[in-house]
Backbone as a ProteinNet text record, in pm:
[ID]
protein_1_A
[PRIMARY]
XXXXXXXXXXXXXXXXXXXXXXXXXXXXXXXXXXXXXXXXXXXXXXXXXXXXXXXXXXXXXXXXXXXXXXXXXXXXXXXXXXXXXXXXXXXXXXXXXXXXXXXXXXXXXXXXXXXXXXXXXXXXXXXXXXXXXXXXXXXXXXXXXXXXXXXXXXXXXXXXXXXXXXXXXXXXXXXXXXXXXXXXXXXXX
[TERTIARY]
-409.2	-309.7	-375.1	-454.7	-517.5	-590.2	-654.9	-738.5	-684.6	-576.5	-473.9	-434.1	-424.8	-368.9	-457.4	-617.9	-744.7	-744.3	-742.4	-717.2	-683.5	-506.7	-401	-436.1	-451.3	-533.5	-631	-746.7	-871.2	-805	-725.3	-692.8	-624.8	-511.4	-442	-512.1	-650.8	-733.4	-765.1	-815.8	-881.4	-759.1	-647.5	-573.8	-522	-500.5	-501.7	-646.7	-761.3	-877.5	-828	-817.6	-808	-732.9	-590.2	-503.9	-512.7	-616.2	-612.9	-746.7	-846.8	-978.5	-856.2	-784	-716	-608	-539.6	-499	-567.8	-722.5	-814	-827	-876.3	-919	-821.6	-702	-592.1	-620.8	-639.6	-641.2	-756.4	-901.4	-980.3	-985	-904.9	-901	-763.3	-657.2	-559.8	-656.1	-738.6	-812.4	-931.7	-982.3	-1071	-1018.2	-875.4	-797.9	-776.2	-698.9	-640.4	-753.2	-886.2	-1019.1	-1045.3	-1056.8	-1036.8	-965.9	-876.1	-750.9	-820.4	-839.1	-812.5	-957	-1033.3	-1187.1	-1059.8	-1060.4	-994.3	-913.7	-825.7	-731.8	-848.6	-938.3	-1049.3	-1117.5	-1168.6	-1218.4	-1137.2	-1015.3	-928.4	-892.2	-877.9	-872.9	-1004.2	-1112.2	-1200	-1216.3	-1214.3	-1199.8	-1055.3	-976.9	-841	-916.8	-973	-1008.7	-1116.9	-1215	-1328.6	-1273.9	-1155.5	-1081.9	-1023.2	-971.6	-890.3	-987.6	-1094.1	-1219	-1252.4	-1286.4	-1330.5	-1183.4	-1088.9	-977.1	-1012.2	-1000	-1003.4	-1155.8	-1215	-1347.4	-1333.2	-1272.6	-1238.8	-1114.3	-1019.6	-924.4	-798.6	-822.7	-733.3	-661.1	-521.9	-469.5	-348.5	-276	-172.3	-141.3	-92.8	-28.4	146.9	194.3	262.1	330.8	442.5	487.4	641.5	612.9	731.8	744.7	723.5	768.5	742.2	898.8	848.1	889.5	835.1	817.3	910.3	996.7	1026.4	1003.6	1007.7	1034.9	1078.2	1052.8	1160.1	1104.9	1006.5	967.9	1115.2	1196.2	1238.5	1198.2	1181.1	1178	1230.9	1208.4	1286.4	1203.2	1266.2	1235.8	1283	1173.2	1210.5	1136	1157.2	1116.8	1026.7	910.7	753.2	750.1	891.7	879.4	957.6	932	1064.6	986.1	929.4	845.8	682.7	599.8	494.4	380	309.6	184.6	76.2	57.4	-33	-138.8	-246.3	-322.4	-378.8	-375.1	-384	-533.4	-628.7	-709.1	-715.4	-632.4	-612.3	-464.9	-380.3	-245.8	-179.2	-132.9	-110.7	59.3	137.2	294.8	359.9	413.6	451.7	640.5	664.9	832	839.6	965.3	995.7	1151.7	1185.8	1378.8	1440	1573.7	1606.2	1688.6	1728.4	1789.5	1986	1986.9	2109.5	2228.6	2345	2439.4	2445.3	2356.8	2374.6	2250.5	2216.4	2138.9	2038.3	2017.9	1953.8	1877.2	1800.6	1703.1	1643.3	1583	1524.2	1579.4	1744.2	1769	1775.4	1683.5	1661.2	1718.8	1778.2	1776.6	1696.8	1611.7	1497.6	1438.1	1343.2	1294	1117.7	1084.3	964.7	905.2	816.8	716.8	600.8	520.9	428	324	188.9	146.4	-41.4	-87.6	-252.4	-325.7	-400.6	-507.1	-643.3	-615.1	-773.3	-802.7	-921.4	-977.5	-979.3	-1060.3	-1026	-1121	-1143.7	-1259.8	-1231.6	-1330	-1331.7	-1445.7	-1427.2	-1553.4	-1508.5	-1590.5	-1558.1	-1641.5	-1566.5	-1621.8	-1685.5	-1743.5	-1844.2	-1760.9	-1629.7	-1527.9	-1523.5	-1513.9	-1472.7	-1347	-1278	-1170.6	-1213.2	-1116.2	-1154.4	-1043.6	-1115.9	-978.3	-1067.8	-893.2	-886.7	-826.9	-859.3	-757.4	-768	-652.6	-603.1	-482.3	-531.1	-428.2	-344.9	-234.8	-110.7	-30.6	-69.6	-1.6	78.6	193.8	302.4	447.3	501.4	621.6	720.4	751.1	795.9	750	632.7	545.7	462.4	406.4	267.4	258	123.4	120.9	10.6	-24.2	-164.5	-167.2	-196	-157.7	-318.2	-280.3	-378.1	-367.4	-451.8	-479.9	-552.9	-558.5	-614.6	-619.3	-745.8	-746.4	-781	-739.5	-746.1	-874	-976	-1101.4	-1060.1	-1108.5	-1099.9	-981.9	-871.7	-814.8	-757.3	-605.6	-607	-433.1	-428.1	-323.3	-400.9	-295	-289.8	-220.7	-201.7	-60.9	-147.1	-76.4	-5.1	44	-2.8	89.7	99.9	228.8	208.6	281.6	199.6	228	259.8	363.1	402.1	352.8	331.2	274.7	356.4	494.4	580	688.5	702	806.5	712.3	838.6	725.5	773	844.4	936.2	818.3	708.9	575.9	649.2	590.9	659.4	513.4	569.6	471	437.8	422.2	437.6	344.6	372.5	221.4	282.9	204.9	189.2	48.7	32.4	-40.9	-150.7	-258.3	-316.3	-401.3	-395.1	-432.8	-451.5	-542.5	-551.5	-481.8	-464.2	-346.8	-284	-352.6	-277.1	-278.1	-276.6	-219.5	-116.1	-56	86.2	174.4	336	455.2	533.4	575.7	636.6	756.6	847.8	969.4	998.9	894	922.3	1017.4	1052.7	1213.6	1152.4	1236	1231	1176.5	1041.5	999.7	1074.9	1100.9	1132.9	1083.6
-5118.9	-5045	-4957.5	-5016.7	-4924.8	-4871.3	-4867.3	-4763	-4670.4	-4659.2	-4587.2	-4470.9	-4542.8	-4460.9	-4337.4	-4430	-4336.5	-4239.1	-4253.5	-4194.8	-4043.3	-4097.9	-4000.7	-3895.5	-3966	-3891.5	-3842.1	-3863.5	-3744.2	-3647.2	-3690	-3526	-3409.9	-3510	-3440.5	-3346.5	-3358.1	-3345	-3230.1	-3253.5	-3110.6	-3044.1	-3070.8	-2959.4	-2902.7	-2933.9	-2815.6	-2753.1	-2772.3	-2709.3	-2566.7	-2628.6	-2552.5	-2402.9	-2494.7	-2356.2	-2303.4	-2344.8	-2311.4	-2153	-2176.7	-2114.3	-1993.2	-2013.2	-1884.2	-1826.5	-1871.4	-1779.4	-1715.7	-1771.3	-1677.8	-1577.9	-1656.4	-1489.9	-1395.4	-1445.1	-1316.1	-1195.7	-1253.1	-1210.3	-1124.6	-1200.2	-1107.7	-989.5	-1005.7	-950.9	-792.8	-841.3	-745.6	-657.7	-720.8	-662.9	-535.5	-589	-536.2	-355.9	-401.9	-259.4	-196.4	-177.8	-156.1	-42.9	-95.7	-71.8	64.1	14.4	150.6	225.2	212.6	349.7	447.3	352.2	413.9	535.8	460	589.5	665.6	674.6	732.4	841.5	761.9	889.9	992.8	903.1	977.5	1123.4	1073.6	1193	1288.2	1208.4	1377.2	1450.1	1365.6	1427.9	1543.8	1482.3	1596.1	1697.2	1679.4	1787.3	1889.9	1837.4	1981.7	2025.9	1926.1	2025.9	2130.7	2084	2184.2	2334.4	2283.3	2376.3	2528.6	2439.8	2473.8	2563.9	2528.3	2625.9	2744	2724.7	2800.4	2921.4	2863.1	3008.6	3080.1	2992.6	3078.1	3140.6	3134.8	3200.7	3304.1	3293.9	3408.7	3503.5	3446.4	3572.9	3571.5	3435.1	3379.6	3275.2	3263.8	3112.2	3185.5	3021	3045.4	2914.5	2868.3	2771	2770.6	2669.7	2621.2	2497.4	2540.5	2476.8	2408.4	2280.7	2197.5	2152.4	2209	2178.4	2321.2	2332.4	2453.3	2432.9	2439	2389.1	2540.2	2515.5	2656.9	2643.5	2752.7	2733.6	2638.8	2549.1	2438.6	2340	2311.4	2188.8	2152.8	2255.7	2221	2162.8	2087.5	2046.4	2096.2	2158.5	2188.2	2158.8	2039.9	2037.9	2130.2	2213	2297	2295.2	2403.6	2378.1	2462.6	2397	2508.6	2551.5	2610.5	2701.6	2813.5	2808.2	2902.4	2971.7	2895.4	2865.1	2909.6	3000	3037.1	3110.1	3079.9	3212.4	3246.4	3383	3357.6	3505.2	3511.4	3602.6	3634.6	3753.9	3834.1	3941.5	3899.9	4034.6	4046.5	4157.9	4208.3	4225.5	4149.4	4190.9	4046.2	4030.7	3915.4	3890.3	3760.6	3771.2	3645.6	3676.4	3532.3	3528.5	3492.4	3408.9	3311.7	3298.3	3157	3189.5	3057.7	3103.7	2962.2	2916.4	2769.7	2751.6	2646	2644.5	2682.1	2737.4	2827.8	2897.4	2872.6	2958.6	3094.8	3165.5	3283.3	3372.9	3449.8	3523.5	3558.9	3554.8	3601.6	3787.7	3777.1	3938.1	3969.7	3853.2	3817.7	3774.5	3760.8	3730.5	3543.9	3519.5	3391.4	3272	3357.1	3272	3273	3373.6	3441.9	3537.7	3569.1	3711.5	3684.4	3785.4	3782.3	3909.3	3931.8	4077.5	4022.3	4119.2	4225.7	4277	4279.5	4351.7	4312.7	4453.4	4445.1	4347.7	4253	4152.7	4252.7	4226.1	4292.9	4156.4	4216.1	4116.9	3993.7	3952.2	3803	3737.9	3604.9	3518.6	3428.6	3332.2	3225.4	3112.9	2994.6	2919.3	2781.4	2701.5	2536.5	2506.5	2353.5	2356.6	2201.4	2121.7	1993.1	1892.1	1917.4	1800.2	1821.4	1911.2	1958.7	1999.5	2052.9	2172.3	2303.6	2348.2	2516.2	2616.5	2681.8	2787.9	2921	2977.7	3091.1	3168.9	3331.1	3362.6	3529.9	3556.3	3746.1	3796.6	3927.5	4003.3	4063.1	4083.4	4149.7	4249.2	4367.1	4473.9	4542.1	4523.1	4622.5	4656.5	4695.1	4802.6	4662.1	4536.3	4444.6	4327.9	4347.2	4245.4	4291.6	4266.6	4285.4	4134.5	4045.2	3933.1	3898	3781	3739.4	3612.2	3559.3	3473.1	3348.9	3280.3	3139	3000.1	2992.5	2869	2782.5	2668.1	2545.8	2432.7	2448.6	2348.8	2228.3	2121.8	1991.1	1871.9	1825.1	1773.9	1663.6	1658.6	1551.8	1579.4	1651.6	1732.4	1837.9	1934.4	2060.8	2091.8	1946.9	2030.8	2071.2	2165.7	2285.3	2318.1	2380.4	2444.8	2576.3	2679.5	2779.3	2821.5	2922.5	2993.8	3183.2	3194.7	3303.9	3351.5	3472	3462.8	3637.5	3681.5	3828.4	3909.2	4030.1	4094.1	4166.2	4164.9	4249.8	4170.2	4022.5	3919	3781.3	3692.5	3569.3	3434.1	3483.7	3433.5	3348.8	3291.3	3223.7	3061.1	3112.6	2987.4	2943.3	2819.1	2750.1	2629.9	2646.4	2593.3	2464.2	2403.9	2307.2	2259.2	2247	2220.4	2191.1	2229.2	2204.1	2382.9	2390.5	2498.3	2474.3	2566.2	2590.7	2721.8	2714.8	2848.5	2912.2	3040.6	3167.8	3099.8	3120.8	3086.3	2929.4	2876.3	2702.1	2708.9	2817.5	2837.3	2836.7	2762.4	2796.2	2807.4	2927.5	3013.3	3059.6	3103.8	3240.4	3291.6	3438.4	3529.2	3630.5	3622.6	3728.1	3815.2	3915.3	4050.2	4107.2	4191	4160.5	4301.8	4252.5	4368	4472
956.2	883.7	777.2	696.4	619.2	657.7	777.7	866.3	876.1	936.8	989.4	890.7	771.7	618.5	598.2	578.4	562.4	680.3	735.4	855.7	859.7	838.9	853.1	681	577	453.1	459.2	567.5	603.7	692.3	767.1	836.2	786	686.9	652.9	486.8	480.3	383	473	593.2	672.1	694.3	755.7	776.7	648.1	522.2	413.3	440.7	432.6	437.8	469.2	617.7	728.5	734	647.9	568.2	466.5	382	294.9	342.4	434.9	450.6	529.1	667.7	658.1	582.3	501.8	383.5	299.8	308	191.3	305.1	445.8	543.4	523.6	556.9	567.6	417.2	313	195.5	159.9	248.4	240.4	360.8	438.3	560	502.1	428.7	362	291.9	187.8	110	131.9	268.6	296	367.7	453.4	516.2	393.7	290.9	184.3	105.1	101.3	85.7	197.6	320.6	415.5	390.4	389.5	390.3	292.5	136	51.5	54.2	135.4	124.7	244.7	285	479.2	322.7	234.5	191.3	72.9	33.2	-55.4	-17	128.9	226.5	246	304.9	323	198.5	113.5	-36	-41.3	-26.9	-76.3	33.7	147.8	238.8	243.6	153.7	130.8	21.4	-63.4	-220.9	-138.9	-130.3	3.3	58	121.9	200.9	58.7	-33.5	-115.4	-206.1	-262.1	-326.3	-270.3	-110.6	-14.1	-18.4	20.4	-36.5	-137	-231.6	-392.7	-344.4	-325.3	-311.9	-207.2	-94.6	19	-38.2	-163.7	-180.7	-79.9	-20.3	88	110.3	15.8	-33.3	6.9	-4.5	-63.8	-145.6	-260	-359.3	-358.7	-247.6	-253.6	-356.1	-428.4	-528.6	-498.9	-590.1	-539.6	-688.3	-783.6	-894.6	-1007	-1097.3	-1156.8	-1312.3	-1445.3	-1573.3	-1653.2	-1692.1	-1780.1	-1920.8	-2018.3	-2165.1	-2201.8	-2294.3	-2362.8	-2265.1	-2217	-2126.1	-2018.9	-1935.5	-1856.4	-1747.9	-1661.4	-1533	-1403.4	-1282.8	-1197.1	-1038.4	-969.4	-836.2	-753.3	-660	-614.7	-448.5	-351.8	-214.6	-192.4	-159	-110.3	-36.3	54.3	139.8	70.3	17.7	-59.9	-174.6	-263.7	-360.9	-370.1	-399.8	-378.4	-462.2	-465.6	-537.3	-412.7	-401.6	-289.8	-280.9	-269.7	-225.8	-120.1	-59.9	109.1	65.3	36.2	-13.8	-158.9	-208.9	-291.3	-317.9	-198	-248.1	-283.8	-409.2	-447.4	-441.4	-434.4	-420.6	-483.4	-610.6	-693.7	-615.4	-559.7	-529	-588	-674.2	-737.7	-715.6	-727.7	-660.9	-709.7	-690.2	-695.2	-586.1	-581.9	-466.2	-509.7	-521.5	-589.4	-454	-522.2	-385.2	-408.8	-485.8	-465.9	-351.8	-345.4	-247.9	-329.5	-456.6	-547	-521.5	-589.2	-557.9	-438.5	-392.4	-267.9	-177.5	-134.2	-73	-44.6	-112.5	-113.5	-237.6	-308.3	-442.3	-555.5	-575.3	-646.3	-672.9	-675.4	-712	-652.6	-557.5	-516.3	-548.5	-600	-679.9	-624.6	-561.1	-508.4	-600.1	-589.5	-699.8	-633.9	-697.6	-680.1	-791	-721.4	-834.7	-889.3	-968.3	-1058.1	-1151.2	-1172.4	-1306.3	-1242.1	-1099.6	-1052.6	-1128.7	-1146.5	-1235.4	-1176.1	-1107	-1095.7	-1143.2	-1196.3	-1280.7	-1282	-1251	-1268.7	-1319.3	-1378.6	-1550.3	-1499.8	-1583.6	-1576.1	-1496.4	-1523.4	-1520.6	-1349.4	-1322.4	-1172.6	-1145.7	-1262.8	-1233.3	-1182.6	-1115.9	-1077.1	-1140.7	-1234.8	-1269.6	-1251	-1171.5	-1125.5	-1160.8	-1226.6	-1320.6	-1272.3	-1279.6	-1195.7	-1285.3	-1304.9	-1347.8	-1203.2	-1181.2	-1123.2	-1167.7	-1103.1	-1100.4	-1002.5	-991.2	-911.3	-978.7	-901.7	-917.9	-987.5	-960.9	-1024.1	-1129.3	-1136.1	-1168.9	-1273.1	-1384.6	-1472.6	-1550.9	-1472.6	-1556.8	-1508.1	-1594.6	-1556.7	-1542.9	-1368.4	-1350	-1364.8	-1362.7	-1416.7	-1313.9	-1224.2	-1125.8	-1162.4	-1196.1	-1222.9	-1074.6	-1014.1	-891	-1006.7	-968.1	-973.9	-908.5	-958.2	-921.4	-819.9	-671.2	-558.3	-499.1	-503.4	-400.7	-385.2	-318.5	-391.1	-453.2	-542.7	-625.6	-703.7	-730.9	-856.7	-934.2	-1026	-1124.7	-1171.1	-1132.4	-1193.3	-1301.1	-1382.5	-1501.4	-1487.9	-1460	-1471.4	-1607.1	-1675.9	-1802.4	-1800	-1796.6	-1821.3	-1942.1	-1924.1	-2015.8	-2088	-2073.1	-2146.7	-2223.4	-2184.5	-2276	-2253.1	-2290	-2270.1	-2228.8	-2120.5	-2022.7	-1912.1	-1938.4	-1920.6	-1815.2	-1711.7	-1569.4	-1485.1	-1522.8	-1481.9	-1330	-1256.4	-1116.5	-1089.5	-1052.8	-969.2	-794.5	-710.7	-655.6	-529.6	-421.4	-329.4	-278.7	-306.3	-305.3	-141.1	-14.9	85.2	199.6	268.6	292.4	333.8	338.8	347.3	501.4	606.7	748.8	765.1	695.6	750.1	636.7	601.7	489	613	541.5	593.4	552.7	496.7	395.6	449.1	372.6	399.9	251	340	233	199.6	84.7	59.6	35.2	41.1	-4.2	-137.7	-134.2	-259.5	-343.5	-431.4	-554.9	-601
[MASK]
+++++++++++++++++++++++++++++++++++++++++++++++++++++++++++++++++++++++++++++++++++++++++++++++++++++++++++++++++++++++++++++++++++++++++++++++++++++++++++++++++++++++++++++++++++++++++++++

């Protein structure tokens, strides 16, 4: 009988073991995927920022925005197809709009201006920001707009700052090259 006891108390000694050694596996086994991904999301991180430099350096982006900051620290969620800063060359095109029931200027709910970049500068600093900075000139537009890439992938924010009031709008979103954009562009002003 007391054999029996010892017995049934050594096994039942190994089978916690037993569960106890795969609940640590599972744990180191969770731990270890969790660990993957996160390089797997690191890499693609730095290969959009990669992608995203290489625009600003070709004159060939576009900065899609899904968030837009007004005077007075407003807030406004907004849609990046709709929503844009973008350079073709030398011909640069700020659209900002809301999602509004009217048709706005653009047809879209906004106002899209057209205009030639001069004065481009681009320089990254120790930290590993990239700012990119252009004056804009056309028939709707005079401002000088201000790109800040973001270090390890390619958001960005935007300021475009007008030269005649100071009506200063500020965007962030996702910066990528001109043709992997999917845009709809309104009618520019």
């Amino acid at each position: 009988m007391i054999r029996n006891m010892i017995l049934v108390g050594l096994l039942g000694l190994f089978f916690t073991g037993v569960t106890a050694q795969t609940a640590d596996n599972r744990k180191a086994v969770r731990k270890a995927e969790r660990a993957q991904r996160q390089q797997e999301r690191q890499a693609l991180d730095r290969l959009y920022h990669n992608e995203a430099v290489q625009a600003l350096d070709k004159r060939f982006f576009m900065m899609q925005t899904d968030r837009m900051m007004l005077r007075g620290g407003q807030v406004a969620l907004v849609d990046p197809t709709t929503n844009f800063v973008s350079l073709n060359g030398e011909t640069a095109t700020v659209q900002v709009g809301f999602n509004a029931a009217s048709a706005g200027m653009n047809g879209l709910g906004g106002i899209t201006v057209q205009g030639t970049a001069s004065d481009i500068t681009m320089r990254t600093d120790k930290k590993g920001y990239v700012f990119f900075d252009m004056n804009v000139v056309g028939i709707g537009i005079s401002a000088s707009v201000e790109i800040t890439l973001f270090p390890g992938n390619n958001s960005a924010s935007v300021t475009v700052l007008p030269n005649f009031n100071m009506n200063r709008v500020t965007l962030e979103g996702k910066l990528i090259p001109y043709d992997g954009s999917a845009v709809i562009e309104g009618a520019p002003y």
